[in-house]
C-alpha positions as CSV (number, residue, x, y, z in Angstrom):
1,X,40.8,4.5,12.2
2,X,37.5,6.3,12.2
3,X,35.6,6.1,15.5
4,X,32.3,4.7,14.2
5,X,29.7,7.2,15.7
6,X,27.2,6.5,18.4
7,X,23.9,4.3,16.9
8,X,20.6,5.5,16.2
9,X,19.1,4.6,20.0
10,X,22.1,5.7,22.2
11,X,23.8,2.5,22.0
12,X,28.2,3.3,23.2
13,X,30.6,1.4,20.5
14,X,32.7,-1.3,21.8
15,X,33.3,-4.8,23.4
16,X,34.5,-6.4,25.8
17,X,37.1,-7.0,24.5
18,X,38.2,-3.4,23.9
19,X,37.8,-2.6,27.4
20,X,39.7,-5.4,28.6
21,X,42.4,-4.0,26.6
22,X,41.9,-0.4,27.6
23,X,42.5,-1.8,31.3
24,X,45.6,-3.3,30.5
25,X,47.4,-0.7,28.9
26,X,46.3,1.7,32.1
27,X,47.2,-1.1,34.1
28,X,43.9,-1.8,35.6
29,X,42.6,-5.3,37.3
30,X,41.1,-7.5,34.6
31,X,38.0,-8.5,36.9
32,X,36.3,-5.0,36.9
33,X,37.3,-4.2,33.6
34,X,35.9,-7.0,32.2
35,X,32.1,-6.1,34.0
36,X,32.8,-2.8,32.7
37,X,32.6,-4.3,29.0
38,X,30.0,-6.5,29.4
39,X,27.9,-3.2,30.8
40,X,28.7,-1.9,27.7
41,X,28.1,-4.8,25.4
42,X,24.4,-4.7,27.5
43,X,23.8,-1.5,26.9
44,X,24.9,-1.8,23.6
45,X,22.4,-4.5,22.9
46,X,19.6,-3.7,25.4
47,X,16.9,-2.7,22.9
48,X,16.9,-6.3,21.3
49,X,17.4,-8.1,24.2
50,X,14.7,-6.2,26.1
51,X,12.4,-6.9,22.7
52,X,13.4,-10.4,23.0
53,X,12.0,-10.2,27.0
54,X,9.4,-8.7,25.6
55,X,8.5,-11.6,23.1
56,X,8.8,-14.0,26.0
57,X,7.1,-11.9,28.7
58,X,4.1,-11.9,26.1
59,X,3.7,-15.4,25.0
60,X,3.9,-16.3,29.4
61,X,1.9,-13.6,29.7
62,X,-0.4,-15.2,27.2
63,X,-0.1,-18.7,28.7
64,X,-1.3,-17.8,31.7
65,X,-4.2,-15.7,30.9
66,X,-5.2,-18.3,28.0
67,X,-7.4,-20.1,30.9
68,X,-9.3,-17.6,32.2
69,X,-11.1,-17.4,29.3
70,X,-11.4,-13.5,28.2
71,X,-14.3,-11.9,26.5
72,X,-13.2,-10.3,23.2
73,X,-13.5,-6.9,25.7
74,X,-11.2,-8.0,28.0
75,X,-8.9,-9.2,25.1
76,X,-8.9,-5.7,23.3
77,X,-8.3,-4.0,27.3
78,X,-5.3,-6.6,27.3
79,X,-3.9,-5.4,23.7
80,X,-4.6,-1.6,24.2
81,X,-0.9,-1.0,25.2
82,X,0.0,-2.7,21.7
83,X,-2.5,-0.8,19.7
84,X,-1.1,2.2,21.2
85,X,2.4,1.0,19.3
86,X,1.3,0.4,16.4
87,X,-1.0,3.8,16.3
88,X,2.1,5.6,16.9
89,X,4.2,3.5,14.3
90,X,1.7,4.7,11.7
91,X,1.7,8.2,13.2
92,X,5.4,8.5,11.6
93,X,5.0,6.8,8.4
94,X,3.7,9.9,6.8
95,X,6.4,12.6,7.9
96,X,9.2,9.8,7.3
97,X,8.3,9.2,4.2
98,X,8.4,12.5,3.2
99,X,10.4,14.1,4.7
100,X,13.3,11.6,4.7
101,X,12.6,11.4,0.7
102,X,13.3,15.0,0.2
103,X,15.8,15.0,2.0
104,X,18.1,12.0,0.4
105,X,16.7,13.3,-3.2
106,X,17.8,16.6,-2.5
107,X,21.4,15.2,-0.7
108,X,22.1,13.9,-4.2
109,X,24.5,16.2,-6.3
110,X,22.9,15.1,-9.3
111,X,26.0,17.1,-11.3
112,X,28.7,15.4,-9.1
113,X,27.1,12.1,-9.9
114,X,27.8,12.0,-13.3
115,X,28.4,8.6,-15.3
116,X,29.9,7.3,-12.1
117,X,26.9,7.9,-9.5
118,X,24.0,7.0,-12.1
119,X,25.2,3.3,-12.5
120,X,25.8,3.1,-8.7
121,X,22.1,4.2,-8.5
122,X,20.8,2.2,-11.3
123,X,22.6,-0.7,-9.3
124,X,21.5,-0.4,-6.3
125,X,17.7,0.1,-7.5
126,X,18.3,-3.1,-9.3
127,X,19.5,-5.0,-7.1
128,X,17.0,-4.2,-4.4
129,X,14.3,-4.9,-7.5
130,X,15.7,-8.0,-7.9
131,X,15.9,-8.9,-4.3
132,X,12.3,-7.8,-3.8
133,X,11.3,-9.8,-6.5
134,X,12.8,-12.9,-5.3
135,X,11.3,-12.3,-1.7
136,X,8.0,-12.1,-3.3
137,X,8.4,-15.5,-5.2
138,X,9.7,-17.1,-2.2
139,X,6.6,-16.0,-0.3
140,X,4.3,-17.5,-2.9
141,X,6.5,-20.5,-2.9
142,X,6.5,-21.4,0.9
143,X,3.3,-19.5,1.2
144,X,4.2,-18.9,5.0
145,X,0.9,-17.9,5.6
146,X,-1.2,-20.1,3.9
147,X,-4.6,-21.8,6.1
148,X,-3.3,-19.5,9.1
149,X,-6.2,-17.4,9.2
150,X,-7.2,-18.6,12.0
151,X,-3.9,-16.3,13.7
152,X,-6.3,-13.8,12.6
153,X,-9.3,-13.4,14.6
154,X,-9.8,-10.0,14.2
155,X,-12.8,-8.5,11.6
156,X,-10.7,-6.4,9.6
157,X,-13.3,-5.9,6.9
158,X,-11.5,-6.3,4.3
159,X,-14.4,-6.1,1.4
160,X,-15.0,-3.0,2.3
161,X,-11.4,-1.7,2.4
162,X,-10.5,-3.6,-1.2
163,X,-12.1,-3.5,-4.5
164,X,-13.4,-6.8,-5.7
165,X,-13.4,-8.4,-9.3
166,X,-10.8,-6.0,-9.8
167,X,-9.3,-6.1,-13.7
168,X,-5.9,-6.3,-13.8
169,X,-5.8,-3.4,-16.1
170,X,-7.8,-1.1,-13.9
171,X,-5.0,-1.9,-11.2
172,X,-2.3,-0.9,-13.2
173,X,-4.3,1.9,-14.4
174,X,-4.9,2.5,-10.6
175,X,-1.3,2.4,-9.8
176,X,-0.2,5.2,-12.6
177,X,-3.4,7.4,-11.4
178,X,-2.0,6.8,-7.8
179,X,1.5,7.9,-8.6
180,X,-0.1,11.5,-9.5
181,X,-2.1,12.3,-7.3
182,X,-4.7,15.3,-7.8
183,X,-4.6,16.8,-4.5
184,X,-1.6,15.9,-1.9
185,X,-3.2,16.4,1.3
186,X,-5.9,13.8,0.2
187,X,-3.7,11.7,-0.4
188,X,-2.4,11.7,3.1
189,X,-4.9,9.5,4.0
190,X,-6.9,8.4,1.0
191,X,-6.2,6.0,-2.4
192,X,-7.7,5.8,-5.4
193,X,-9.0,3.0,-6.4
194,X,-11.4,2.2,-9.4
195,X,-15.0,0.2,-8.3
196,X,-17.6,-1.4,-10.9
197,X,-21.2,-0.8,-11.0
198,X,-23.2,-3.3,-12.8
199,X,-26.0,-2.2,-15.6
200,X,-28.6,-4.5,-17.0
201,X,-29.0,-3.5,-20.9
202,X,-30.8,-5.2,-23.6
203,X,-34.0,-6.4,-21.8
204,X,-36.3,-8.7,-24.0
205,X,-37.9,-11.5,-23.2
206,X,-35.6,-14.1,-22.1
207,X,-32.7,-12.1,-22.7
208,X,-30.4,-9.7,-20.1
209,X,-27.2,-8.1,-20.7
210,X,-25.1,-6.6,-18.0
211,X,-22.8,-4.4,-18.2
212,X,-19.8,-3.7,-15.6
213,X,-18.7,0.3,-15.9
214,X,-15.5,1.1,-14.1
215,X,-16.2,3.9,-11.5
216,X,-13.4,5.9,-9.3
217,X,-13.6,5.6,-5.5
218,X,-11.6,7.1,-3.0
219,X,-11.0,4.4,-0.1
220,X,-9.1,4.3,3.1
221,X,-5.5,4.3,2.9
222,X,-2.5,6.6,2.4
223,X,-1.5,7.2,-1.4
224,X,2.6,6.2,-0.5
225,X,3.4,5.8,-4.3
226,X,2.1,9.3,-5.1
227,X,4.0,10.5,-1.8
228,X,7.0,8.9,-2.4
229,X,6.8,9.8,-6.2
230,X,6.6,13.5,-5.3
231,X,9.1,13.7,-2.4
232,X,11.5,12.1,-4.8
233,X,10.6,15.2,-7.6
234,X,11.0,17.9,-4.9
235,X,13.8,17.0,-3.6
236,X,15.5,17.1,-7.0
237,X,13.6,20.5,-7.7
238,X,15.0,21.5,-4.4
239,X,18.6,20.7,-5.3
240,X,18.5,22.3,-8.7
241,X,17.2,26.2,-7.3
242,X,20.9,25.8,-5.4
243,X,20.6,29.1,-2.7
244,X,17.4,29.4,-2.8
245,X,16.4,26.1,-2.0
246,X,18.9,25.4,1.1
247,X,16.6,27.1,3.7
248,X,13.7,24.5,2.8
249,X,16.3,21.3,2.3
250,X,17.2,22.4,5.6
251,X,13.5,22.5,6.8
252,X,13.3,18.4,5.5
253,X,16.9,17.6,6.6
254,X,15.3,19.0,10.2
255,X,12.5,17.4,10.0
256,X,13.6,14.3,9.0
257,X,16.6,14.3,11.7
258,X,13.6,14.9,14.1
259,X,11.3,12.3,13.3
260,X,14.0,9.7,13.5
261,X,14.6,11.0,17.4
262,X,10.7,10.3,17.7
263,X,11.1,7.2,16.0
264,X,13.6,6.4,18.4
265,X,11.7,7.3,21.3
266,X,9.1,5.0,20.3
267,X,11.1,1.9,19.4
268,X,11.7,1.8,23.4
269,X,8.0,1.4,23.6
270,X,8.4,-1.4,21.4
271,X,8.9,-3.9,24.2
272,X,6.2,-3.1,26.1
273,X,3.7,-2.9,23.2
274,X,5.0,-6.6,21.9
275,X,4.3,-8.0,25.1
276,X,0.7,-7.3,25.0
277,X,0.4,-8.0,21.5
278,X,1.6,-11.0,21.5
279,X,0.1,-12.1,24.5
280,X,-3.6,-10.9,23.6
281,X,-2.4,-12.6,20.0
282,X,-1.8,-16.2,22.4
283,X,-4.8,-15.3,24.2
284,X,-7.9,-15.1,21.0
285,X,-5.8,-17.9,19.1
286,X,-7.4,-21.2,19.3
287,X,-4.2,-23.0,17.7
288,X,-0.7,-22.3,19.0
289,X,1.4,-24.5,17.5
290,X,0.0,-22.5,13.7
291,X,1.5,-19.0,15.1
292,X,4.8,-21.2,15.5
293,X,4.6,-23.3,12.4
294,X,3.7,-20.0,10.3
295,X,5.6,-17.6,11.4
296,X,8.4,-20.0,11.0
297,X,7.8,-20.7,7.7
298,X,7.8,-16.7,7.4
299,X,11.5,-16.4,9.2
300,X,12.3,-19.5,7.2
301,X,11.6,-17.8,3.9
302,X,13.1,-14.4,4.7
303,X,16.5,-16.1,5.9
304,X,16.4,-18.1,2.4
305,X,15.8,-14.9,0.4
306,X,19.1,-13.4,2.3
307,X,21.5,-16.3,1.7
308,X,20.5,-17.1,-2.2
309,X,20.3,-12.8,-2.8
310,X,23.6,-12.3,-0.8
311,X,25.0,-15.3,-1.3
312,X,24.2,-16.2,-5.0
313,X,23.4,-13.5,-7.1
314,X,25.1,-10.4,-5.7
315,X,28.2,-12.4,-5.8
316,X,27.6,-13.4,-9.2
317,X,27.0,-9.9,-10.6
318,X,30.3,-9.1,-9.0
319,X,32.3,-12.2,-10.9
320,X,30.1,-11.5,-14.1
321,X,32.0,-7.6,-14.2
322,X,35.2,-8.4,-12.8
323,X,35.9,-11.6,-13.3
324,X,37.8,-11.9,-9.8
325,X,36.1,-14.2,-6.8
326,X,33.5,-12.6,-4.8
327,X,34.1,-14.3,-2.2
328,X,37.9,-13.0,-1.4
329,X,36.4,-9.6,-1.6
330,X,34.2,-10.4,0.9
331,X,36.6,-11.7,3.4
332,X,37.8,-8.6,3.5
333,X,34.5,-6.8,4.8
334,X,34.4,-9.7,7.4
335,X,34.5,-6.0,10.6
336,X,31.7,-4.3,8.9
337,X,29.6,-7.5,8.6
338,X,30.0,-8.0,12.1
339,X,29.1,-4.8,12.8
340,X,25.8,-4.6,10.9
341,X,25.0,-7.7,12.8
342,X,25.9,-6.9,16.4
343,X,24.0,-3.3,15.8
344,X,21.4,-4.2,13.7
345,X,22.4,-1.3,11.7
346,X,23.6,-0.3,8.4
347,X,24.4,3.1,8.9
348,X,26.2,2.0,11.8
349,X,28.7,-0.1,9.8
350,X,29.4,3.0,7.2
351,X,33.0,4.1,8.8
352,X,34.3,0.4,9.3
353,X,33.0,-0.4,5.6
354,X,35.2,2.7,4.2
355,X,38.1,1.7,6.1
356,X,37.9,-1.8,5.6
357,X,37.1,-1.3,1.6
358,X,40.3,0.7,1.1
359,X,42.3,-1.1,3.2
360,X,41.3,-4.8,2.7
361,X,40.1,-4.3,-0.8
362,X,42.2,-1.7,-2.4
363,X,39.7,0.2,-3.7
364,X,40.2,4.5,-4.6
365,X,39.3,6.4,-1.6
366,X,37.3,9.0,-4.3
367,X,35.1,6.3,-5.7
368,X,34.7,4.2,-1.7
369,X,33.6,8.5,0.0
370,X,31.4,8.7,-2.8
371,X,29.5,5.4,-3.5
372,X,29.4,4.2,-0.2
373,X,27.2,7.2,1.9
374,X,24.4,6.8,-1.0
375,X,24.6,2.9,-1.0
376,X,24.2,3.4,2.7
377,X,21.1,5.3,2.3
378,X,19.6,3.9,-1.0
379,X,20.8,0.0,-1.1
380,X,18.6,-1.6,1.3
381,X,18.4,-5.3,-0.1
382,X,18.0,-7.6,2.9
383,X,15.3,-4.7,4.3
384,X,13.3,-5.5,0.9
385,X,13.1,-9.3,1.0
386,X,11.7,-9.8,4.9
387,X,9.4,-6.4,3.8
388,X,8.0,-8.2,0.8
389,X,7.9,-11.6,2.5
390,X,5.9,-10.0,5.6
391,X,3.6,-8.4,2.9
392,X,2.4,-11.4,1.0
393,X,2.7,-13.4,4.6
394,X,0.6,-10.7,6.3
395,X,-1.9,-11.0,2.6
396,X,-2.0,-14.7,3.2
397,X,-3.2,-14.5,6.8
398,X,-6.2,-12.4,5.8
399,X,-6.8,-14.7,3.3
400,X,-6.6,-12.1,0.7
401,X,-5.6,-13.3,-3.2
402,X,-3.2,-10.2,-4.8
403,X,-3.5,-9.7,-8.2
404,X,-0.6,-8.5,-10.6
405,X,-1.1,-4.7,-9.5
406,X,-0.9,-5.6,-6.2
407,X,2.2,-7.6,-6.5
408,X,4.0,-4.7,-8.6
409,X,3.2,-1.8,-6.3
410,X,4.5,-4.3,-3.5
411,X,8.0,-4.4,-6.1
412,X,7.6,-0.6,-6.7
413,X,7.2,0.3,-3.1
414,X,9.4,-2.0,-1.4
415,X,11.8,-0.6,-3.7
416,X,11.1,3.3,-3.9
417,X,10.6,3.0,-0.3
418,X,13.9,1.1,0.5
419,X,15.5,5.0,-0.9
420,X,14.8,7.0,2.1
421,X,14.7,4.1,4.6
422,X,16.6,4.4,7.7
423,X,19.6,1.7,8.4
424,X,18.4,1.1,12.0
425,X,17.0,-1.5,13.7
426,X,13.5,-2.4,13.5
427,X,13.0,0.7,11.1
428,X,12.1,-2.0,8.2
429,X,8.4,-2.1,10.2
430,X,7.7,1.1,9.2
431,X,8.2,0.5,5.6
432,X,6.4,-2.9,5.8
433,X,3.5,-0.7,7.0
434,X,4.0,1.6,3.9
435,X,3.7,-1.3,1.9
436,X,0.1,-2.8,3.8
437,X,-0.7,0.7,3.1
438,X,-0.2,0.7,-0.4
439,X,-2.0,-1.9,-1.0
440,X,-4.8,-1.7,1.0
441,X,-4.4,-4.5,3.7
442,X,-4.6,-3.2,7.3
443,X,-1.9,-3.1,9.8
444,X,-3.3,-5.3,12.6
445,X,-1.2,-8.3,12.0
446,X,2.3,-6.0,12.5
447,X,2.5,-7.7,15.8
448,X,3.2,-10.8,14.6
449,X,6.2,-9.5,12.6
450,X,7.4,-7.6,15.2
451,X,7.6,-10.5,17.4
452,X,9.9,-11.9,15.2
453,X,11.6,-8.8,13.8
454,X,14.7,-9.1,15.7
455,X,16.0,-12.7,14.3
456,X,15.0,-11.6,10.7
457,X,17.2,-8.5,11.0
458,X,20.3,-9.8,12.6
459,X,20.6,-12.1,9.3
C-alpha cells in the first residue's frame, strides 16, 4: 500500500492503533506504545483541536469581559489580533488565486485528456454547479441569517460599496464586462460595476420626466471572475507553447507551492485570531442566544446540503449510468472517507482513494491514476455548498437583498473557484472570501464562519 504523504500543516499519518501494533511486532510494552499513538493522533489533530480551544477560549473570554462594558475603542483593541487574521487571509487570496489557477490549467494535458478527461471535467463542473446551486436554495430556504443583523454591529457601509436600484440586466452585463477585464492590475483591487444618474427631461408645466442613464464606476473590490477567467486561459496558453512555456509553469507551480506554505503558516494563527474575534463578537452583541440560533441554522443548512448532494443526487447520477447500487460502491471507499474526515483533507485521502478504488471497486488502474488526481483538484462539492451557504448567510446578516447577478456570480465563482482550491482544512475560507469579494459584500463577518468552520468541514 501507498504510504499516504504527510498533510498540508505537518500533521504524521497514523493511529493509535498502528502504533500499538508497531509495538507488538517489536515486542514492546503496550502502555508506552499506546501514549506514543495517542501523541501522534494529537499532533495529528492539533490544528482543530487548538481551533476548537480557540472557539471556547473566545466566547469565555467574551463572557467575562461582556460586564465591563467596553467602548467601541476598547472593543476594536480587543479584536485587533483577529483583524490581523483576516488581513492576512485576504493578503493570499490574490496570489492563490492566480497562481494556483495557472498552475492546475496548465497541469492539464489537454491532448491526453481526450474524450475520456473532458466528461470527467464536465462532471465534476456539474456536479459542483449543481451542489452550489442547491446550497444556495437551501440558504434562501432556512434563511440562516435572516433578522440577525444585530450579530452585526459593525458600519460596513455597504451603500457606498454596492450599487443600488441595480437592473438585473446591468448585473449580468456587469458580470460579462467583469470577466474581461481592461486592465489586470486594476483589477487586483477594483470591480466594475454600472451606477445610474438621474436626468429630469421634458419640463412643462405640471409635467417632469426623469430619466435614469446607466454610468460605469469602478468600486472597491477585487475583479475574481476576470482573475480567475484569465488564470484559467494562461494556463492553457502555457500548456500549448510546450518547452517554452515550462520555465513560467514552473514560476506558478513555485509560486503556488509557496503560498500554500504561507497559507499554512497562517492557519496556525487561526486560533489565536478566532479567540479574539469571537470574543470581541460576544462582547458588541447585545443578543447571544441569536449568534447561537443563527449560526446554527447556518451549520444546520450546510450539513443538509452535504447529506441530500452526497447522499441523494450523486448517488443517483451513479445508478442513472450504471444501473448498479451506489451504495455498494461506496462501502467500498469506507478508508478514504475516514480519512478525509479525520484530516479534514481531500488531497490527503488521494493515495487511500486509488488503492481502495482498484481494490474494493475493481476499477482500471489507467482510468482510477488519471481521473482521480484532477477530481482531487477540480471536484470540490461539499467545499461549494458551506461556501455558498456562508455567502448568502454572511448577505443576510448585513441585511443585504442579492439580485439574480449576484446569485449567478455566487454559482460562477463558487464553481470556477472550487478549480484551483486547495483540499486542506479551513482553505474553503479563502474562497468564501473570493466569493464576498465578488460580489461586493465585505469580509468582516469571516469570524463568525470561522468559528464554526471546523464542524462544517469534518462533514
Amino acid at each position: 500500500m501507498e504510504k499516504p504523504s504527510e498533510s498540508w500543516n505537518g500533521h504524521v499519518q497514523g493511529d493509535a492503533l498502528a502504533g500499538l501494533e508497531a509495538a507488538a511486532a517489536r515486542g514492546l510494552p503496550a502502555e508506552p506504545a499506546r501514549r506514543r499513538g495517542c501523541g501522534r493522533c494529537l499532533r495529528k489533530h492539533s490544528l482543530v483541536i487548538l481551533t476548537v480551544a480557540g472557539v471556547l477560549l473566545g466566547v469565555a473570554l467574551g463572557a467575562a469581559v461582556r460586564g465591563a462594558h467596553l467602548s467601541r475603542a476598547q472593543v476594536a483593541a480587543l479584536a485587533f489580533p483577529g483583524e490581523l487574521l483576516l488581513r492576512m487571509l485576504r493578503m493570499v487570496i490574490l496570489p492563490l488565486v492566480v497562481c494556483s489557477l495557472v498552475s492546475g490549467a496548465a497541469s492539464l494535458d489537454t491532448r491526453a485528456l481526450g474524450k475520456l478527461g473532458g466528461i470527467a471535467v464536465a462532471y465534476f463542473m456539474g456536479t459542483t454547479l449543481v451542489a452550489s446551486a442547491l446550497a444556495v436554495a437551501l440558504a434562501f430556504i432556512i434563511r440562516p441569517g435572516a433578522g440577525a443583523q444585530a450579530l452585526n454591529t459593525n458600519a460596513l457601509g455597504l451603500a457606498d460599496a454596492l450599487p443600488t436600484n441595480k437592473e438585473t440586466v446591468d448585473s449580468f452585463l456587469d458580470l460579462a464586462r467583469n470577466l474581461f477585464p481592461s486592465n489586470l492590475v486594476v483589477a487586483a483591487f477594483r470591480t466594475y460595476a454600472t451606477d445610474y444618474k438621474i436626468i429630469v427631461r421634458n419640463i412643462s408645466v405640471g409635467n417632469v420626466t426623469f430619466e435614469k442613464i446607466p454610468i460605469g464606476t469602478e468600486i472597491e473590490g477585487m475583479n475574481i471572475l476576470g482573475l480567475v477567467l484569465f488564470a484559467l486561459v494562461l494556463g492553457v496558453a502555457l500548456k500549448k507553447l510546450g518547452p517554452e512555456g515550462e520555465e513560467l509553469i514552473r514560476f506558478f507551480n513555485s509560486f503556488n507551492e509557496a503560498t500554500m506554505v504561507l497559507v499554512s503558516w497562517i492557519m496556525w494563527y487561526v486560533p489565536i485570531g478566532i479567540t479574539f474575534l469571537v470574543g470581541s463578537k460576544i462582547v458588541e452583541m447585545e443578543d447571544i442566544v441569536l449568534l447561537v440560533t443563527s449560526l446554527g441554522k447556518y451549520i444546520f443548512a450546510s450539513i443538509l446540503g452535504h447529506v441530500i448532494h452526497g447522499g441523494i443526487i450523486l448517488p443517483l447520477i451513479y445508478f442513472a449510468f450504471t444501473r448498479k447500487n451506489p451504495f455498494s460502491f461506496l462501502l467500498g471507499l469506507v478508508t478514504p472517507f475516514a480519512t478525509a474526515f479525520a484530516t479534514c483533507s481531500s488531497s490527503a485521502t488521494l493515495p487511500s482513494m486509488i488503492k481502495c478504488i482498484e481494490e474494493n471497486n475493481g476499477v482500471d488502474k489507467r482510468i482510477s491514476r488519471f481521473i482521480l488526481p484532477i477530481g482531487a483538484t477540480v471536484n470540490m462539492d461539499g467545499a461549494a455548498i458551506f461556501q455558498c451557504v456562508a455567502a448568502v448567510f454572511i448577505a443576510q446578516l448585513n441585511n443585504v437583498d442579492l439580485n439574480a447577478g449576484q446569485i449567478f456570480t455566487i454559482l460562477v465563482t463558487a464553481t470556477a473557484a472550487s478549480v484551483g482550491a486547495a483540499g486542506v482544512p479551513a482553505g474553503g475560507v479563502l474562497t468564501i472570501a473570493i466569493i464576498l469579494e465578488a460580489i461586493g459584500l465585505p469580509t468582516n463577518d469571516l469570524s463568525l464562519i470561522l468559528a464554526v468552520d471546523w464542524i462544517v468541514a469534518t462533514t
